[in-house]
N, C-alpha and C positions, 0 to 999 in steps of 0.2 A: 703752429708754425715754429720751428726752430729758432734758437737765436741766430744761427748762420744765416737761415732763411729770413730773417727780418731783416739781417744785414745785406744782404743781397740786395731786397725789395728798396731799399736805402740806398742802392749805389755805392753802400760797403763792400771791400775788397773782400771777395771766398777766398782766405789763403789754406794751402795744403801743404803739409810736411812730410817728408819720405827721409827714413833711417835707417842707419846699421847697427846692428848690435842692441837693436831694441832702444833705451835710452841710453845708450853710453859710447855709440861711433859716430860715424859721419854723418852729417845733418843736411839737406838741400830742401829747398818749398818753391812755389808756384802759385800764381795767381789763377783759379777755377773760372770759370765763365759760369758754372751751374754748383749747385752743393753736388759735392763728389760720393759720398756716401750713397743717395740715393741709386735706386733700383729698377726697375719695374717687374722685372721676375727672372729667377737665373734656371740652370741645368747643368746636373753633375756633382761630385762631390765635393769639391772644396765652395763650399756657399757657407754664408754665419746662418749657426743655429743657435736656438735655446730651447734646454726642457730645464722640468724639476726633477729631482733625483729621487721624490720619490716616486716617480711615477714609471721609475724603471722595476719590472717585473724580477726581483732575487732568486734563484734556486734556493737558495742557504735559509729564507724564510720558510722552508716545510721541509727541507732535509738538511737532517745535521751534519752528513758525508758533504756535502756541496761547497765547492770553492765562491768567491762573492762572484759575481757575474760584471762580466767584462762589458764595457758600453763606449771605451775610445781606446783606438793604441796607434803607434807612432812605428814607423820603420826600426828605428833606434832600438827598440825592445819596450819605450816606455811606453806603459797602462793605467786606465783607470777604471777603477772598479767599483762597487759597488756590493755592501751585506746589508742584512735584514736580520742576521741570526736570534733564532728566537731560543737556544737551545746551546749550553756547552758544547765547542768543540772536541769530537770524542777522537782525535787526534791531535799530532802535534806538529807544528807545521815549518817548515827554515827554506825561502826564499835563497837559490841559489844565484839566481840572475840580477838581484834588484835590491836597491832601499826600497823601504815602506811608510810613505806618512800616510798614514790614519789620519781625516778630519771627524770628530763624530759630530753628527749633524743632530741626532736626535739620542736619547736613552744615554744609560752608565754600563759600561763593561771591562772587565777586568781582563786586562794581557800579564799572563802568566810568561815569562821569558827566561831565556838560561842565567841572564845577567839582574832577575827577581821581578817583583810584582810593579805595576804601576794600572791606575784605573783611567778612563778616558770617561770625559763628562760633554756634554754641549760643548760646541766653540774650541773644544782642546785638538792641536794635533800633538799626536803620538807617533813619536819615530821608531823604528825599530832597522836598524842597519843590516848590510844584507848578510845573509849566513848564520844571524842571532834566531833560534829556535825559539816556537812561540804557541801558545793556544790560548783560545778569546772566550771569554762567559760574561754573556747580559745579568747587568744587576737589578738595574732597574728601567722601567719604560721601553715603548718599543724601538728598540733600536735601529740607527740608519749611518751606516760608518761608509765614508767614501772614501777611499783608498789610493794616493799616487802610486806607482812601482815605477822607480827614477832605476833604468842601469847604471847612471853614473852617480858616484858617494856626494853625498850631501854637508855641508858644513855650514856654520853661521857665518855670516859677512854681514852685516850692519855696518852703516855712516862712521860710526865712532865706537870707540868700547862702550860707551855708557849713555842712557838717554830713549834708544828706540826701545833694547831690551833693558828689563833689569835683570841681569843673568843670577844673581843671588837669590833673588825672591819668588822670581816665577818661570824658570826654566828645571822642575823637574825631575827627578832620577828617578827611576823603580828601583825599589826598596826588600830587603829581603822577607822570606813568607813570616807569618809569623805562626803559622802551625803546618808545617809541610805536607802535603797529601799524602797519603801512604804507599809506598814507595809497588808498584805493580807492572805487569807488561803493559806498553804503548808501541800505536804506531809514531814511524816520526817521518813524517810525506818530504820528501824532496824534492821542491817546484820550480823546475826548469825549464827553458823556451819550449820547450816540446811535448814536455808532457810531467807526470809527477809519478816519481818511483817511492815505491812504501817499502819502508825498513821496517820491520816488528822488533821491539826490542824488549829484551829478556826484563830490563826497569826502565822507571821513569825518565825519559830522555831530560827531562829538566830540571829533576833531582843534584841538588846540589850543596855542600856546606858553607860553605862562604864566598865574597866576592875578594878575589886577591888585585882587582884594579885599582886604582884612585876613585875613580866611579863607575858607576854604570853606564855604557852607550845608548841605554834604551832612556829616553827624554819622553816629556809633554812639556808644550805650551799654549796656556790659551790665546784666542786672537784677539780677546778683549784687551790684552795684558802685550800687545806689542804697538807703539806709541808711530801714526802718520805723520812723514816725516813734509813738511810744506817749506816755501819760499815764498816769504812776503815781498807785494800783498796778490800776485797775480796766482801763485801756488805750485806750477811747474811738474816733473814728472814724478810719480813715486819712487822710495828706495827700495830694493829689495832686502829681504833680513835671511833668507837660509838659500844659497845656490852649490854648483857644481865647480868643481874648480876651473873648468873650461865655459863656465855659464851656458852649458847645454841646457839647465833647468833651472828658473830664477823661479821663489816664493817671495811675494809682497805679501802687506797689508793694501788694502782698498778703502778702509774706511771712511768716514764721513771724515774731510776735513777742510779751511777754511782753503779759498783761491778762486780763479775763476775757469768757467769749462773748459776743460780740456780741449784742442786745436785738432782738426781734421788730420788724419794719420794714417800714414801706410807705412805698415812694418816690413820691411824687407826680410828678416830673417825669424822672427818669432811669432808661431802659432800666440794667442792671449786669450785666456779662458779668467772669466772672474764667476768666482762660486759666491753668491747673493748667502748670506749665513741668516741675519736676520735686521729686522728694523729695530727702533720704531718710524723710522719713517723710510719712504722708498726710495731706492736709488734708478731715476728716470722712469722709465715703464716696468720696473723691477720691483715687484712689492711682496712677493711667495719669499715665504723663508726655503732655502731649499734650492733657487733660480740658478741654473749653471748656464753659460753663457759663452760660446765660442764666436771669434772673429778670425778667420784662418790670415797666415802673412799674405799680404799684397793685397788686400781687401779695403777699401777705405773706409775708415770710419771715424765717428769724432766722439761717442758716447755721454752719460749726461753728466752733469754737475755733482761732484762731492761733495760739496758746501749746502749742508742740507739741516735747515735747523735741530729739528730732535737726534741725528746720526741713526748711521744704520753700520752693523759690521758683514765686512767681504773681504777676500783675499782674490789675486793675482798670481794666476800662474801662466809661466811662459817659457816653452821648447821650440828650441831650434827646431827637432825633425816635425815635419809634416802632420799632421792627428787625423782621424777618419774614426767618424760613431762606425760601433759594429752595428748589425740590427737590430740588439735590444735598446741602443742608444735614437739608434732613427726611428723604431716605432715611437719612441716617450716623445720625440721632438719634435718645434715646427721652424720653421724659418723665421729669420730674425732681422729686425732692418737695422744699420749700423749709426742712427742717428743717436737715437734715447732707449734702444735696445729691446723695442718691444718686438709681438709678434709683428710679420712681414703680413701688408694688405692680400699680395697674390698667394700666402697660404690658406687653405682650405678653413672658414671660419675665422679669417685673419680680421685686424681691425685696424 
């Protein structure tokens, strides 16, 4: 039983909250007669799901031409996707429509980019800004890179300058080669809403001598290394630390931190997806490293406790437009109940 549901069974008030702008517009709530979250079985597409990521099937795991395989995308243009690359990119690839953050979930691979090298490891996102040219080689372990594609540019926004990040120590630049490949024809794909047009080009699209910026645009950060920001002692909403400048697209931290559960919730305007990274302990019915986790807006739900003794790391992410799994995303997935996030009873082998 839930804690709502003890409180209930108690003659405790179910209260429910409904907002705008996610956590930062207009607030109103209501007293429930029943917990609002529950279900007993829906139809259609906008329902909450969850799968594991890895259990989405890649192209790019057995062909090295294969772009990562698409498994959610948004009216807006924004995508999530999904590699397995077991195999240098034998192209080179520049994003016309979109940012790119890379989370690697699993493996080490090295993003070669026009603006120099930088490696992605467990836990790290790698940003790559749109129109910056790129190609990706697994270094080690079998790799599983989840991929946002935000159309709108991305920038840090943190509470404060100092404290969530430490932007000196662990925010990142790709660095230049230090033995350059040898300069030969490449293609360099240009991937746009509609399709990808290939240039062949006489050299190395990424071949280059120096960086003449201040730095490089292309970053990593890991999510170990980004600091839950709380309000003693009840704990309150999380902060975001990298959005859109119209906050079409807000990234949190999720991770374990101290407060009390979270309050039944209906989002007015923001789809919320949290990606489960890893434990050691689990976050409500959440315990696969790997757990992606959709609650589409106007869905109620109250989800489980952060405050969780050993921690576990997850991040938060949340778009204003709409989301929809393609079919490789609804084959991996099952339905989800919006209490403590587990499988839903009326899905098939549900529990």
């Amino acid at each position: 039983m839930t804690e709502a549901k003890e409180g209930a069974a108690t003659g405790a008030p179910i209260i429910e909250g409904w907002s705008r702008d996610g956590f930062l517009g207009e607030r109103a709530g209501l007293v429930r007669a029943h917990y609002s979250p529950d279900y007993i079985s829906v139809r259609g597409p906008h329902a909450p799901r969850r799968l594991n990521i890895g259990d989405v099937a890649c192209a790019d795991a057995t062909d090295p031409l294969a772009l990562p395989t698409v498994f959610a995308t948004a009216a807006s243009g924004l995508r999530l996707s999904l590699s397995r690359r077991c195999a240098p990119m034998p192209f080179v690839l520049r994003n016309v429509e979109a940012e790119e953050v890379h989370f690697i979930q699993d493996g080490e691979m090295e993003f070669r980019t026009d603006y120099g090298v930088i490696v992605g490891t467990p836990g790290d996102f790698v940003h790559i800004p749109r129109c910056v040219a790129y190609t990706v080689r697994p270094l080690k372990g079998a790799v599983l890179d989840f991929i946002v594609e935000s159309p709108v540019n991305l920038y840090f926004d943190t509470p404060s300058p100092a404290g969530m990040i430490h932007f000196g120590n662990h925010v990142l630049r790709a660095g230049p080669e230090v033995a350059p490949p040898a300069d030969a024809p490449l293609e360099l794909w240009l991937k746009s809403f509609d399709d990808v047009t290939v240039f062949t080009k006489a050299h190395d699209p990424l071949a280059a001598h120096r960086l003449l910026a201040a730095q490089s645009p292309v970053w990593k950060l890991n999510l170990a290394h980004i600091q839950p920001v709380t309000y003693w002692p009840h704990g309150g909403p999380p902060s975001h630390f990298l959005a859109s400048p119209n906050n079409e697209v807000l990234f949190y931290t999720l991770s374990a931190r101290p407060g009390g559960r979270p309050p039944i919730h209906v989002n007015a305007d923001y789809e919320e997806i949290v990606h489960y990274f890893r434990g050691p302990d689990p976050w409500g019915k959440v315990s696969e490293p790997g757990t992606f986790t959709w609650v589409p807006k106007g869905v109620p739900h109250q989800g489980p406790s952060e405050n969780v003794e050993r921690g576990y790391l997850a991040f938060l992410l949340e778009t204003r437009t709409t989301l929809r799994l393609t079919k490789a995303g609804l084959e991996a997935s099952q339905l989800m109940e919006t209490g403590t996030y587990g499988r839903h009873a009326s899905d098939h082998g549900g529990v």
